[in-house]
KOLVEX-480258 format. One record per atom (N, C-alpha, C): x, y, z. Coordinates in pm, whole numbers, plus 50000, padded with zeros to 5 digits. Example, Ala and Ser with C-alpha at 12.3 -4.5 7.8 and 13.67 -1.06 7.14 Angstrom:
<pts>
513194943150780 512304955050780 513204967050780 512854977550708 513674989450714 512905000350787 
</pts>
This chain:
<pts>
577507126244311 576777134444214 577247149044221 577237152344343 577597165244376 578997171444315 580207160844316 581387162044267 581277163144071 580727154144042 580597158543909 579967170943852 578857170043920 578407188143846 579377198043910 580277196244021 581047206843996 581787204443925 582707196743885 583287191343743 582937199443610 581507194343603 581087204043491 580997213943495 580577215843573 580447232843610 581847240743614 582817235643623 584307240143639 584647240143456 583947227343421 584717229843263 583997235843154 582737239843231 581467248743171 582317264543181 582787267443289 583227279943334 584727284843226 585217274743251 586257274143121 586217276443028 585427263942935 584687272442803 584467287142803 583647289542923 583187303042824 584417314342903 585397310142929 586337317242941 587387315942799 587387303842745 588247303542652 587197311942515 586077308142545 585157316442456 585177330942422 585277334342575 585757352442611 586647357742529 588047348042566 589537350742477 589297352042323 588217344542312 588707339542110 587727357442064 586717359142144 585667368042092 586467380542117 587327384142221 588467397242251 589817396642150 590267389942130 591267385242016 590637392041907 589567390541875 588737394041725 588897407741715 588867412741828 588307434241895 589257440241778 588597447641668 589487456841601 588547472441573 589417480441548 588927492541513 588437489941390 587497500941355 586627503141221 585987518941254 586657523441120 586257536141054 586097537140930 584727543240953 584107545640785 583727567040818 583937567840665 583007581840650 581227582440664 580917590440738 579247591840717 578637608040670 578437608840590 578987622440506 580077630440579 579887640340644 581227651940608 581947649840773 581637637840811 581987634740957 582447617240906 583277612041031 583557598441083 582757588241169 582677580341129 582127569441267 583217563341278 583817559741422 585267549641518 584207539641581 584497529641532 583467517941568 584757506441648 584267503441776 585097489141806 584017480441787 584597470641716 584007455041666 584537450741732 583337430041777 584087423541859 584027410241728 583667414541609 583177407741505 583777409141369 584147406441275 584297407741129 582737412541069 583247424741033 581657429040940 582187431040790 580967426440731 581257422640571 581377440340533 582887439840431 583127451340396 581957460540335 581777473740405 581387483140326 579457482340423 579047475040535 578277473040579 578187480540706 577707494940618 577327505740711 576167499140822 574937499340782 574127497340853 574777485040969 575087476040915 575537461741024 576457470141120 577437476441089 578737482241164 577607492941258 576917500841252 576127508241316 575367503041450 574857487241407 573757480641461 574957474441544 575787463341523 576477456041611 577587461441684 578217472341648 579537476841696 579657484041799 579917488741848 579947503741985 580827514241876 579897521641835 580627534041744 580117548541804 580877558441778 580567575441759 581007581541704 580777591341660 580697597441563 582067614641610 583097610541452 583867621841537 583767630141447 584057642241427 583697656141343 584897658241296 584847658141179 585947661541086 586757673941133 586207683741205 586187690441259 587487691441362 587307677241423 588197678841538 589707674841473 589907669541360 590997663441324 591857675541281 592647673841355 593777689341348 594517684641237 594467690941105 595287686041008 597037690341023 597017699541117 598837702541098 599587688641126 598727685441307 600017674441381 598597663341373 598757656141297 597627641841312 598497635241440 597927627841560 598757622741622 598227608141627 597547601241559 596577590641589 597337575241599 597147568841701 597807554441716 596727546241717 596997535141638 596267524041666 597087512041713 596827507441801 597177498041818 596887479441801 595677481641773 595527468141755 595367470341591 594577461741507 593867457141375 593017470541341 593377479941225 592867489341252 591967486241034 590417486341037 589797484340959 589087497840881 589307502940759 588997515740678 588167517340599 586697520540570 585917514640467 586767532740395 586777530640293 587207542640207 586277546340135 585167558140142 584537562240097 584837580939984 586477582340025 586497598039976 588027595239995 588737590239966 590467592639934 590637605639973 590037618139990 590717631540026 590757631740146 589597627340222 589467626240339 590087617440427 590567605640378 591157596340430 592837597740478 593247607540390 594177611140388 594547618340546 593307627340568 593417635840688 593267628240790 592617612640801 592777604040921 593697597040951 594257589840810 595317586540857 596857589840784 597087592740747 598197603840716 599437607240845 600557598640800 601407599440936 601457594641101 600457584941083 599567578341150 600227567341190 600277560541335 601067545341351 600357537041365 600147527241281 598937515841254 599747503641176 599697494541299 600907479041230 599787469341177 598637469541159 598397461041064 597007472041032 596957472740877 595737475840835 595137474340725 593837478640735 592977468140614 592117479040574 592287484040452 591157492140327 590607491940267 589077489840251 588547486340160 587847493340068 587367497239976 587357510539831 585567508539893 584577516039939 583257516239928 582937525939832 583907533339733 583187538839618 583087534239517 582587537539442 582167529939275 583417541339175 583957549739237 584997561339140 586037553839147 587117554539045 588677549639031 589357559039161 590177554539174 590917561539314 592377563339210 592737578939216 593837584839137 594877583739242 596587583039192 597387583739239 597547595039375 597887588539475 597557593139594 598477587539764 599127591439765 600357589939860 599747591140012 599657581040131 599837581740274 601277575640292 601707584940416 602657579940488 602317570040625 602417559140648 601907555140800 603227549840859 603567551940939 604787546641048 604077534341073 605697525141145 604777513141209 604347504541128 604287500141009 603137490640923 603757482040891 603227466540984 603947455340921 602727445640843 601447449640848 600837441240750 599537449240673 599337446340563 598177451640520 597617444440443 596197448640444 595417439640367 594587452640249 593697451440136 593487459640052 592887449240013 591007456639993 590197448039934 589797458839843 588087451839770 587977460239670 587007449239596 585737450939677 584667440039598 584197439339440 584467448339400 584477451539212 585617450139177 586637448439165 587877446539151 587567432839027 587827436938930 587967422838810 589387414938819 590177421738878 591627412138869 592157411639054 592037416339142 592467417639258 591707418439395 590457411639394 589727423839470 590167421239629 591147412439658 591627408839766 593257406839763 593847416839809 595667412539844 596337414639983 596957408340012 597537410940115 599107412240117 599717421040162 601257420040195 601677419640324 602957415440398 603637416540537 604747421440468 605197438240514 606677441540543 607737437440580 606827437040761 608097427640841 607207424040926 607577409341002 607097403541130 608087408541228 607717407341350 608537411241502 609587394441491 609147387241418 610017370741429 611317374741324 610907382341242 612787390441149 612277377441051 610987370740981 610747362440897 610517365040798 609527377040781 608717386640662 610217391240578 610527401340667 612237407840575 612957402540659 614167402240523 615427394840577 616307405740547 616987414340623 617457428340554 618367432540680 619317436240693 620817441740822 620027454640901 619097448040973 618257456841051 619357455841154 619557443741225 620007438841328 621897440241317 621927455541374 623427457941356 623497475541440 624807476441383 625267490941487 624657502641477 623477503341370 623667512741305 622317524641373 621807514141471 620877518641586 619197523941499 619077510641396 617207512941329 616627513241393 615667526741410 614307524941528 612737527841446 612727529341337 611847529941272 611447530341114 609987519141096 609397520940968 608297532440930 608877533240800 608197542440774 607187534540599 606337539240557 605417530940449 605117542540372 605047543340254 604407553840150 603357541340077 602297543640071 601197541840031 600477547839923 600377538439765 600077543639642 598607539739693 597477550139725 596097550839737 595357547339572 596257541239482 595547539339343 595437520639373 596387512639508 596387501239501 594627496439507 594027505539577 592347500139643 591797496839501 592417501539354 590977498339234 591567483139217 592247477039239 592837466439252 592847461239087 593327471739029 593647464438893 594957456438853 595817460938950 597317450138931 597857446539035 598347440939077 599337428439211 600067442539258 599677436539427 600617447339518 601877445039448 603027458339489 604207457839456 604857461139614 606287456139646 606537467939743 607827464239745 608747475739739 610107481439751 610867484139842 611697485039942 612187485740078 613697486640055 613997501040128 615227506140137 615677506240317 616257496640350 616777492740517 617757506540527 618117508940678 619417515840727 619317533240655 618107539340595 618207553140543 618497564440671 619487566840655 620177580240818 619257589740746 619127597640628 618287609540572 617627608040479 616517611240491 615087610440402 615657616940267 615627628340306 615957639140172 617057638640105 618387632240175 619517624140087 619317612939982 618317602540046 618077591139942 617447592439876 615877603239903 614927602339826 614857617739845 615887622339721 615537643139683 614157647639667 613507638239567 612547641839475 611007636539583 610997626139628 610357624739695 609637637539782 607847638339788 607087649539862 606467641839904 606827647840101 606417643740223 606387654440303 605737654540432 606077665140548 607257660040597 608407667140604 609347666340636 609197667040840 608417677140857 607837677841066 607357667141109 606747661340989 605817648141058 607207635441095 608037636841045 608527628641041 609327622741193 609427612441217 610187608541358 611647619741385 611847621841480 612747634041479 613957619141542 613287611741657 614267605041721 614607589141616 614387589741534 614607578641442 616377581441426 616867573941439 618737571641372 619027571041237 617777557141202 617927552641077 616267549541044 615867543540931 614647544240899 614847529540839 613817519540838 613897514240715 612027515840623 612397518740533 611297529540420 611357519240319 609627517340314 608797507240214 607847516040116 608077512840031 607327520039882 606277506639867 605217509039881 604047500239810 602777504939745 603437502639562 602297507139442 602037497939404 601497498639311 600677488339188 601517495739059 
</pts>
């Protein structure tokens, strides 16, 4: 008798170890505006977009002051799944703006059209863009590139020493009135050679990059 309940008890212990894994796997960042300040919430959960109060109640959040966000040098990394309720496109700009975040997800919590509106984010191989009023789109997703070289198929892998993506971001994709688009120029040695006309911070930009490969994604 004794041997079986430790048995169970061994594959009881398991479970909720494999349980542990699936509920830490889930852990993503979430930031929303709460008037003229931020809440940085870690979730161990999916909260239904735009669910201030729920994100408040279940999450471990605080509150950061617009205040502190040094607009010259933004330096902000995310590293895991990084989640955006978008409540003010001007503001959003100042969080993440030049920002390294490989997968991220935006969702429009205003009822206003969102006007043509440019982020740069380094780093971005997947995004998602919701948009619960949305009559034609209110859910899209794109992948740039996977780390497997599956997503793009493009002469990354050569002499020419690529160490970084870079993403321009049409902030008009969130009203989700037409199908993501996205464009990708591999192997760029100079920003301001390929793209003259193009307006960016030129400081923000990777200094130790060789080559770039640079994704345009509008509607």
């Amino acid at each position: 008798m004794s041997g079986a309940v430790s048995n169970q008890l061994a594959l009881f212990a398991l479970w909720c170890c494999a349980c542990v894994a699936v509920v830490r796997s889930s852990n993503h960042t979430l930031i929303f505006q709460k008037e003229s300040n931020f809440r940085n919430c870690s979730c161990f959960s999916s909260i239904p977009d735009c669910g201030f109060a729920l994100a408040n109640l279940v999450c471990n959040c605080k509150t950061v002051s617009s205040k502190d966000i040094d607009k010259a040098s933004p330096t902000f990394s995310y590293g895991s799944e990084l989640v955006v309720w978008v409540s003010d496109t001007a503001t959003v700009g100042l969080l993440l703006n030049y920002s390294s975040i490989p997968n991220l997800r935006l969702s429009l919590c205003s009822p206003d059209a969102v006007l043509t509106e440019y982020l740069v984010i380094f780093g971005l191989k997947k995004l998602c863009v919701t948009n619960r009023k949305a009559n034609a789109y209110p859910l899209q997703n794109i992948t740039i590139y996977s780390t497997g070289g599956a997503a793009v198929k493009s002469p990354l892998q050569n002499s020419t020493g690529f160490s970084f993506y870079i993403s321009f971001l049409n902030m008009a994709l969130l009203n989700g009135d037409s199908k993501l688009k996205a464009y990708s120029v591999p192997n760029v040695t100079n920003m301001a050679e390929y793209f003259p006309d193009l307006r960016y911070d030129a400081t923000s930009l990777p200094s130790e990059a060789s080559s770039s490969f640079v994704t345009f994604i509008y509607v």
